[in-house]
One Martini backbone bead per residue (centre of mass of N, CA, C, O) as a GRO file, in nm:
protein
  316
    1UNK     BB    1   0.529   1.953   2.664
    2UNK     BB    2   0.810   2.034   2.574
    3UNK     BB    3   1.152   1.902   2.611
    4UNK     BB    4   1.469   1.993   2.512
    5UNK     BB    5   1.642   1.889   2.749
    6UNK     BB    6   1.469   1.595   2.668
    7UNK     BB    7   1.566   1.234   2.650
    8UNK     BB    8   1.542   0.913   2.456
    9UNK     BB    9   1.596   0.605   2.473
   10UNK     BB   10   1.536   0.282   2.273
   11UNK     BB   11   1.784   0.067   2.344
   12UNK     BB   12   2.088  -0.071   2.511
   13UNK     BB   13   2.287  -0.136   2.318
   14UNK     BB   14   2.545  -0.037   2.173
   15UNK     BB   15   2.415   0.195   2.007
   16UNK     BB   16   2.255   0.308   2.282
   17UNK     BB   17   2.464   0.347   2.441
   18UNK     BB   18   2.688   0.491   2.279
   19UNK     BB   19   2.477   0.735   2.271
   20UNK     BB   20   2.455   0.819   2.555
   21UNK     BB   21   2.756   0.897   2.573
   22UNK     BB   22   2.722   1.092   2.333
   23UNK     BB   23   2.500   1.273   2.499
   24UNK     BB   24   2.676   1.313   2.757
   25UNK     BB   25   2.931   1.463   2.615
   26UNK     BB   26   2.789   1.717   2.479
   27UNK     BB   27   2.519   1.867   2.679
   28UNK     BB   28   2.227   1.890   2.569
   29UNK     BB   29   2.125   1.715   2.818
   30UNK     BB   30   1.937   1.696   3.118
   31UNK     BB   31   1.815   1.477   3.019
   32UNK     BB   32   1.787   1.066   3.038
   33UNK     BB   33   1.647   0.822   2.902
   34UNK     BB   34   1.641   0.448   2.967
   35UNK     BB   35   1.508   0.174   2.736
   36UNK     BB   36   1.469  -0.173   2.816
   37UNK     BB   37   1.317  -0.472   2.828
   38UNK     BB   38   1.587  -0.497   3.035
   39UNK     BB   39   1.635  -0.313   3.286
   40UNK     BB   40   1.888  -0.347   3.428
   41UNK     BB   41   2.052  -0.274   3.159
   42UNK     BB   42   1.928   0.040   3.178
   43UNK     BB   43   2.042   0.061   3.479
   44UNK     BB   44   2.363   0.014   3.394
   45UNK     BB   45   2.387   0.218   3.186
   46UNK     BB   46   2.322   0.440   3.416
   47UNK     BB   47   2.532   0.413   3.598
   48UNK     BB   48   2.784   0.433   3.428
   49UNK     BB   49   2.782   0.731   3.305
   50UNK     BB   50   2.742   0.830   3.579
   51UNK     BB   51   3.008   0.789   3.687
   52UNK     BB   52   3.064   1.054   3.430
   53UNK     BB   53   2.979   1.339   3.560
   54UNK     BB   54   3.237   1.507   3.715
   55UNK     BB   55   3.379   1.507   3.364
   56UNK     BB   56   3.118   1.689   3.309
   57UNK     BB   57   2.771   1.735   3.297
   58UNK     BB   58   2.495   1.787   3.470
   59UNK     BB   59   2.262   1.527   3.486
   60UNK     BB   60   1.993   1.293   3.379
   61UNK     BB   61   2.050   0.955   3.445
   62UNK     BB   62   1.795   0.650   3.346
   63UNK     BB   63   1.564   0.443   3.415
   64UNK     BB   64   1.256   0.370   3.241
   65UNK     BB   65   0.944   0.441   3.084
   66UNK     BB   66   0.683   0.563   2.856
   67UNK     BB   67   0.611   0.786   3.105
   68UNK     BB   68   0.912   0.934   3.005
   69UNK     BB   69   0.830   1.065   2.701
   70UNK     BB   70   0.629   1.282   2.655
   71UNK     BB   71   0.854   1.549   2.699
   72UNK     BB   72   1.019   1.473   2.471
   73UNK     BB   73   1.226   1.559   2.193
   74UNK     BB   74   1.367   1.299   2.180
   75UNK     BB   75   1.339   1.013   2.028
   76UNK     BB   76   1.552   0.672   2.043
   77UNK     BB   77   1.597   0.429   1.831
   78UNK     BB   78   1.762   0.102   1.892
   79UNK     BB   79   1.553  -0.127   1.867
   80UNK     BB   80   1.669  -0.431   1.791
   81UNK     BB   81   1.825  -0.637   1.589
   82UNK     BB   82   2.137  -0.749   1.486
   83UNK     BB   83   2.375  -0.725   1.271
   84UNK     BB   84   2.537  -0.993   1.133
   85UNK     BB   85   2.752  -1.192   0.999
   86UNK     BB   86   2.600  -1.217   0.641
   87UNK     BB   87   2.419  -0.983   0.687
   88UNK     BB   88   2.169  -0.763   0.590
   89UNK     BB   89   1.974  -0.552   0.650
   90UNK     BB   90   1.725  -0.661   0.518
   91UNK     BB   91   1.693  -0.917   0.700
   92UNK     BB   92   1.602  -0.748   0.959
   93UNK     BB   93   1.325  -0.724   0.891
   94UNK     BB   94   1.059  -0.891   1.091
   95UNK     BB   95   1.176  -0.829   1.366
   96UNK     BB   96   1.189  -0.534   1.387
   97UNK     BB   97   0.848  -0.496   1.308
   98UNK     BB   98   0.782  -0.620   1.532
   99UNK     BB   99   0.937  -0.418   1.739
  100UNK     BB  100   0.765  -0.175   1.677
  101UNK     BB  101   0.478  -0.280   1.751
  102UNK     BB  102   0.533  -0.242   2.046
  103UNK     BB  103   0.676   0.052   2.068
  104UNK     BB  104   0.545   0.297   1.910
  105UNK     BB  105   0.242   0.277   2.036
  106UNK     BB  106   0.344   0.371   2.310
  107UNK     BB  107   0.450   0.630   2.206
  108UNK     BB  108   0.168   0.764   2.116
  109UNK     BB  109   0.010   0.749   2.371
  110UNK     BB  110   0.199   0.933   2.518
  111UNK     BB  111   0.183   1.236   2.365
  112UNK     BB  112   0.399   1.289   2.152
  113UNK     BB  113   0.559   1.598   2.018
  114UNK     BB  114   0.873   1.546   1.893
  115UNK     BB  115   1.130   1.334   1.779
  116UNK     BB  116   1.129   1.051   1.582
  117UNK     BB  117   1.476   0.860   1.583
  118UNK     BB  118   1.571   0.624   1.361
  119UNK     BB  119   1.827   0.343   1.386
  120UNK     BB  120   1.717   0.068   1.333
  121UNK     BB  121   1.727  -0.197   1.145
  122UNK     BB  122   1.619  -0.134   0.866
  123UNK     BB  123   1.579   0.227   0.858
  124UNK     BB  124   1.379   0.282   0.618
  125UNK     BB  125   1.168   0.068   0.683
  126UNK     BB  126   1.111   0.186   0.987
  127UNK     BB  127   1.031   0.453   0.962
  128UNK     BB  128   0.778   0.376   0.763
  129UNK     BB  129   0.662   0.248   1.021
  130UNK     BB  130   0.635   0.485   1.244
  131UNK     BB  131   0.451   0.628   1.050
  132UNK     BB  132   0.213   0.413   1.049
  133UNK     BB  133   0.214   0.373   1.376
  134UNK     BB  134   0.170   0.679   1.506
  135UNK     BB  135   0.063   0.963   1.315
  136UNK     BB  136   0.274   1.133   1.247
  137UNK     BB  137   0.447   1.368   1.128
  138UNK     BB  138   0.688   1.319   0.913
  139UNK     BB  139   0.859   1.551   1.016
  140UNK     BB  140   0.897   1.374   1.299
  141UNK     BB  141   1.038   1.146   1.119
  142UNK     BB  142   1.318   0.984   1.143
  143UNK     BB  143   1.630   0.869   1.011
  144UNK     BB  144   1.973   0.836   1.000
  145UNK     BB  145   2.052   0.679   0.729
  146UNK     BB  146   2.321   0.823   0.573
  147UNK     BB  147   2.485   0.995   0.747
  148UNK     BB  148   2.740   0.781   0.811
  149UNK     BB  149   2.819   0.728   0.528
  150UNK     BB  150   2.889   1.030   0.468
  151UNK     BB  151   3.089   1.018   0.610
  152UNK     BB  152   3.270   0.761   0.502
  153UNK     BB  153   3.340   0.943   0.237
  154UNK     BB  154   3.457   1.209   0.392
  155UNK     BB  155   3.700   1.022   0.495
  156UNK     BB  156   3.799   0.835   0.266
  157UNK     BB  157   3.853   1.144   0.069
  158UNK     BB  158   4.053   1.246   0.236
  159UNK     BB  159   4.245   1.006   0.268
  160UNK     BB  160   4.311   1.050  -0.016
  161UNK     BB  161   4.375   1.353  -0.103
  162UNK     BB  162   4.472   1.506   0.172
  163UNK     BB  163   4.209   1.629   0.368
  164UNK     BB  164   3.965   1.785   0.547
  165UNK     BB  165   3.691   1.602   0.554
  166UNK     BB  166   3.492   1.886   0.646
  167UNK     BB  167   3.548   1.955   0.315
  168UNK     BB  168   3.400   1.770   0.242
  169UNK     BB  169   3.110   1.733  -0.025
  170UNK     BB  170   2.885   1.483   0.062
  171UNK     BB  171   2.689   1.205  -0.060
  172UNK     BB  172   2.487   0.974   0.026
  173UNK     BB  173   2.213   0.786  -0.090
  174UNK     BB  174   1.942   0.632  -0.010
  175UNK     BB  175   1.983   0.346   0.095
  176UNK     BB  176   2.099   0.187   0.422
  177UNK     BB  177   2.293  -0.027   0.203
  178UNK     BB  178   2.351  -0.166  -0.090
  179UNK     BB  179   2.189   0.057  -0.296
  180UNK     BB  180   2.370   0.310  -0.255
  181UNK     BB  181   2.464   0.601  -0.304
  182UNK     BB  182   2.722   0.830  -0.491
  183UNK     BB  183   2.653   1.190  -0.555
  184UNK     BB  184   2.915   1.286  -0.784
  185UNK     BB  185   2.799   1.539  -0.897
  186UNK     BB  186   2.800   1.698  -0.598
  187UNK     BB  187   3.122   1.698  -0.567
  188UNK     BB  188   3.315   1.913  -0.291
  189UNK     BB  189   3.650   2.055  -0.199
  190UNK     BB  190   3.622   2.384  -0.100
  191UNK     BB  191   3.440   2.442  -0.404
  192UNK     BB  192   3.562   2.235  -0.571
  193UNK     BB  193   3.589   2.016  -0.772
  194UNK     BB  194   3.633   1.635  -0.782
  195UNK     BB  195   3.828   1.685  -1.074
  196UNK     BB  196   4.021   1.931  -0.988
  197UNK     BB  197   4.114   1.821  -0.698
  198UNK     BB  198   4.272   1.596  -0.823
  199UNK     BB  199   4.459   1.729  -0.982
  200UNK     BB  200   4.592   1.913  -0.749
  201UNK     BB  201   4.703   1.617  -0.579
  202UNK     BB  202   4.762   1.381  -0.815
  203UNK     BB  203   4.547   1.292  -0.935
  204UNK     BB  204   4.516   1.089  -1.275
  205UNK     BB  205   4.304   0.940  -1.457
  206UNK     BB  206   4.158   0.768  -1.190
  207UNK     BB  207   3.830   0.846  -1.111
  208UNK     BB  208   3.679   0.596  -1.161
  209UNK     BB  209   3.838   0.417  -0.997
  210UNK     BB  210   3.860   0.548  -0.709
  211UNK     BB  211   3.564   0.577  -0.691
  212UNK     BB  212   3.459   0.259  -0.683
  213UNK     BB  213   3.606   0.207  -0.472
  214UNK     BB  214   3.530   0.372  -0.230
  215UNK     BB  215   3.250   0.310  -0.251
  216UNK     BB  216   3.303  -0.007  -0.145
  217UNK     BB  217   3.422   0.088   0.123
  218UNK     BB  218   3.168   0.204   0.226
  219UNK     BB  219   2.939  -0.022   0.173
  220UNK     BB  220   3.121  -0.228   0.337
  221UNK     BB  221   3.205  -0.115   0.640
  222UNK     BB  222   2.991  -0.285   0.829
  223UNK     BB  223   3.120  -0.578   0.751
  224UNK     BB  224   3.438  -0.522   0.810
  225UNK     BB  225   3.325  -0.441   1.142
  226UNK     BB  226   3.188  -0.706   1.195
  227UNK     BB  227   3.427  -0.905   1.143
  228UNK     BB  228   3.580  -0.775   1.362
  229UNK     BB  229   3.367  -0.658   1.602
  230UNK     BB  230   3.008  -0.742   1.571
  231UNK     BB  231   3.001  -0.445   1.549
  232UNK     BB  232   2.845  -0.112   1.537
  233UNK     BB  233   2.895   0.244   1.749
  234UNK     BB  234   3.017   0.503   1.709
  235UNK     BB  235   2.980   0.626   1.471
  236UNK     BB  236   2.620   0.634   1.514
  237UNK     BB  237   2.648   0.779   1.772
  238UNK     BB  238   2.788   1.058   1.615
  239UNK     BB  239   2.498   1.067   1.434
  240UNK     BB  240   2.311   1.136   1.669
  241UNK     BB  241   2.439   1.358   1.756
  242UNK     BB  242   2.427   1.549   1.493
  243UNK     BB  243   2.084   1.520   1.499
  244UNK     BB  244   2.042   1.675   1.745
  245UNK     BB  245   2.144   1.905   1.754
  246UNK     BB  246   1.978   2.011   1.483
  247UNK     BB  247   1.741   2.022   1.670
  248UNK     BB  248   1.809   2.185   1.953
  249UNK     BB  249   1.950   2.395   1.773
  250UNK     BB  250   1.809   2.507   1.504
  251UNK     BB  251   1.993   2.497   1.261
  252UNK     BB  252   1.977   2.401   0.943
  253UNK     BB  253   2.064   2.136   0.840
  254UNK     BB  254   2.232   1.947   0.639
  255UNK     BB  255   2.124   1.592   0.581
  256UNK     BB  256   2.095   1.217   0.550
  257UNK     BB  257   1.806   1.165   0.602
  258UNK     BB  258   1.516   0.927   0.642
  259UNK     BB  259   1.205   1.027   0.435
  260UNK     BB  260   0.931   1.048   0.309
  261UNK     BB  261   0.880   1.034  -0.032
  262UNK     BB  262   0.700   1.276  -0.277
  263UNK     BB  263   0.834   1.302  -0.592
  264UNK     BB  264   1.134   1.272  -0.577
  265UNK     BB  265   1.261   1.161  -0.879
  266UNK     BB  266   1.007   0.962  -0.889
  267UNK     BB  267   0.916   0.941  -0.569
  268UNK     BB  268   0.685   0.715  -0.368
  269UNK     BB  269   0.606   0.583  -0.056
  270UNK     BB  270   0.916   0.631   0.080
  271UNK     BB  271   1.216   0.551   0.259
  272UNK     BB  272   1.472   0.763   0.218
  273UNK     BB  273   1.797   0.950   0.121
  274UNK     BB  274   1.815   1.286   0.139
  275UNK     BB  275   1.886   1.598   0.148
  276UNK     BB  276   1.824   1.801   0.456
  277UNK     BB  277   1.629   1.999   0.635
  278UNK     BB  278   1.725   2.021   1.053
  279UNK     BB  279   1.487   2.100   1.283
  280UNK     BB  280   1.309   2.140   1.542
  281UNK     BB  281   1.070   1.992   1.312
  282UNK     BB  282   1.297   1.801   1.159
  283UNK     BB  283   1.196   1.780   0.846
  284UNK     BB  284   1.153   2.029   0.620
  285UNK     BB  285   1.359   1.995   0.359
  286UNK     BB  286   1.454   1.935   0.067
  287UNK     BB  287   1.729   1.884  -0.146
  288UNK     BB  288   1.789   1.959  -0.456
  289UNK     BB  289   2.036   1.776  -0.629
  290UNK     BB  290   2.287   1.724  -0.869
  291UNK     BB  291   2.212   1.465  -1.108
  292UNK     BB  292   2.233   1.218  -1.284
  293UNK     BB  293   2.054   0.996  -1.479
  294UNK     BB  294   2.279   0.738  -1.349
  295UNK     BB  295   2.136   0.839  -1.044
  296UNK     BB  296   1.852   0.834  -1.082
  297UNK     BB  297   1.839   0.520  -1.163
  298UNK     BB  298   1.930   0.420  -0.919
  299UNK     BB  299   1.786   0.556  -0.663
  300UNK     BB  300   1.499   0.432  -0.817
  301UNK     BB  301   1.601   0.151  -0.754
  302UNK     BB  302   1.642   0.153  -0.433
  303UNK     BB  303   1.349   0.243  -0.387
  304UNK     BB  304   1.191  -0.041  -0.512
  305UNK     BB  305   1.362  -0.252  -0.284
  306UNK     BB  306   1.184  -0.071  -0.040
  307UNK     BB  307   0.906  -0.120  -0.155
  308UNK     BB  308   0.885  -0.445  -0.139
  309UNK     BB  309   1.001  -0.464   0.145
  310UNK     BB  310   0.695  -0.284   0.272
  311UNK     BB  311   0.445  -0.424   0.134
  312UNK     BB  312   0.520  -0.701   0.295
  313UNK     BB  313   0.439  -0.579   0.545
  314UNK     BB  314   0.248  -0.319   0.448
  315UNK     BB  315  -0.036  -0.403   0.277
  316UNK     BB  316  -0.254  -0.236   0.086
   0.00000   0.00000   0.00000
C-alpha cells in the first residue's frame, strides 16, 4: 500500500540534505525518511531540519533503514560519490553504478511500489542502472534529468531578455552533462517565437551569437559553481521538489526528466531526457516535440555517448 504522503531520500550528503530542508518546507509530505550509509549523519540531518518544523508543517523527519521505505510513494537517491572539480558527470560512472548496486536490490527486496527518482550522477545512466537493478516498470524509474538545466537555461533567458523567466518555454535534452542540447526550435516566450521575441525587446540580429553563450554558460553552470563553492545543491534540490510535486499532486506537467527511450527520435534503449508528462504514475508519455534536423543529430549523438558507456558497465 503506498502512502502519498511518505517519502524517503537515500544519501544525506549535500544535494540529499538540501533536498529533505526542500521537501520539508514544500509541505508535500507528512512522512520523511532519511537514509545514509553513515547513520548519524542522518541522524543530524534529521535532527537539524526537524528544529524547524515549529516554523513550518508538522510533519515526521527520521532517520530510518530500507524497511521504512516499502509503502513511500517517492524514493529518492542521491547517494554516490560527488563530482569534483575537473571531473565530468560521466567520470563518476562505475563507483556510482556500484553503490546503486547495493543499494537498488534493498530497495526492491522491500515490494516498493512508488517512485524511484534518480538524482545522483551521472543522472542518465544511473536511472537505466535502476531500471535494470530493480524490475520495476520502466515509467516507474526516472531521473532528475536536464529538468535543473532547464531551469537554469529559461533563467538565463530571461535575464538576457528581462522579462520573467516562468514565461519563457525552453527544454535542455539529452544527456545531463556535456553533451546536452538546447532544443531552440521549440523556444518562446510567452507564446511568442525567440526570434520575434528578441527583436521586441531590441536583441538585433545577434540571436545566433547570444545563442551558443547562453547554452555554454547554462552547460557549464555546475563546473563554474563547484569551483566556486565545491558542489551544487540547492537549485538540484529545488528541481526534486517540483518533480515531487508533479508526483504527489497528480499534476500531468510535462518536465524533461530522463527515462528509457524506446524509438522517439530513432533513439533505443537508454535512458536520457525528453519533455514528458509526469504524474502519480511517473513518466506517463513523452512529448514529441518539434526538433530540426541539426538537433535530432545532436541528440542522437548525446544518445550514442550514454549508450557506449551504459553497455560498458552492463555488457549485453
Amino acid at each position: 500500500m503506498v502512502n502519498m504522503r511518505k517519502a524517503a531520500i537515500v544519501g544525506c550528503g549535500f544535494v540529499g540534505s538540501a533536498s529533505a530542508f526542500s521537501l520539508m518546507q514544500s509541505g508535500l509530505f507528512s512522512e520523511l525518511v532519511l537514509i545514509d550509509a553513515d547513520r548519524q549523519r542522518a541522524e543530524g540531518e534529521a535532527l537539524d531540519i526537524s528544529h524547524g518544523l515549529p516554523y513550518a508543517r508538522p510533519m515526521q523527519i527520521y532517520a530510518g533503514d530500507y524497511d521504512d521505505v516499502a509503502d513511500c510513494s517517492i524514493i529518492v537517491i542521491t547517494a554516490g560519490a560527488a563530482q569534483k572539480e575537473g571531473e565530468t558527470r560521466l567520470d563518476l560512472v562505475h563507483k556510482n553504478v556500484g553503490i546503486f548496486r547495493s543499494i537498488v536490490p534493498e530497495i526492491a527486496k522491500r515490494g516498493f511500489e512508488g517512485i524511484l527518482l534518480v538524482v545522483a550522477n551521472p543522472v542518465d545512466i544511473l536511472t537505466a542502472a535502476a531500471v535494470k537493478l530493480s524490475g520495476f516498470p520502466e515509467n516507474r524509474v526516472i531521473g532528475s534529468g536536464t529538468v535543473l538545466d532547464t531551469a537554469r537555461l529559461k533563467y538565463t533567458l530571461g535575464q538576457h531578455l528581462s522579462v520573467d523567466s516562468r514565461n519563457v518555454n525552453a527544454f535542455i535534452i539529452g544527456e545531463h552533462g556535456d553533451s546536452e542540447l538546447a532544443a531552440w526550435s521549440c523556444v518562446d516566450v510567452g507564446g511568442v517565437s525567440l526570434p520575434d521575441f528578441c527583436e521586441m525587446r531590441g536583441h538585433h540580429n545577434d540571436h545566433d551569437l547570444a545563442a551558443q553563450k547562453i547554452y555554454e554558460n547554462v552547460k557549464n553552470s555546475a563546473y563554474e559553481i563547484i569551483s566556486k563553492k565545491r558542489a551544487t545543491y540547492y537549485g538540484v534540490a529545488m528541481a526534486v521538489n517540483r518533480i515531487c510535486e508533479c508526483i504527489v499532486r497528480n499534476e500531468h506537467s510535462i518536465l524533461p526528466v530522463s527515462s528509457m527511450i524506446h524509438g522517439a527520435y530513432g533513439i533505443e534503449g537508454v535512458a536520457l531526457s525528453l519533455p514528458a508528462v509526469v504524474g502519480a504514475d511517473g513518466m506517463e508519455t513523452l512529448v514529441p516535440i518539434h526538433l530540426s534536423d541539426e538537433e535530432i543529430a545532436a541528440l542522437r549523438a548525446s544518445a550514442n555517448v550514454l549508450k557506449e558507456v551504459l553497455d560498458s558497465e552492463f555488457p549485453q
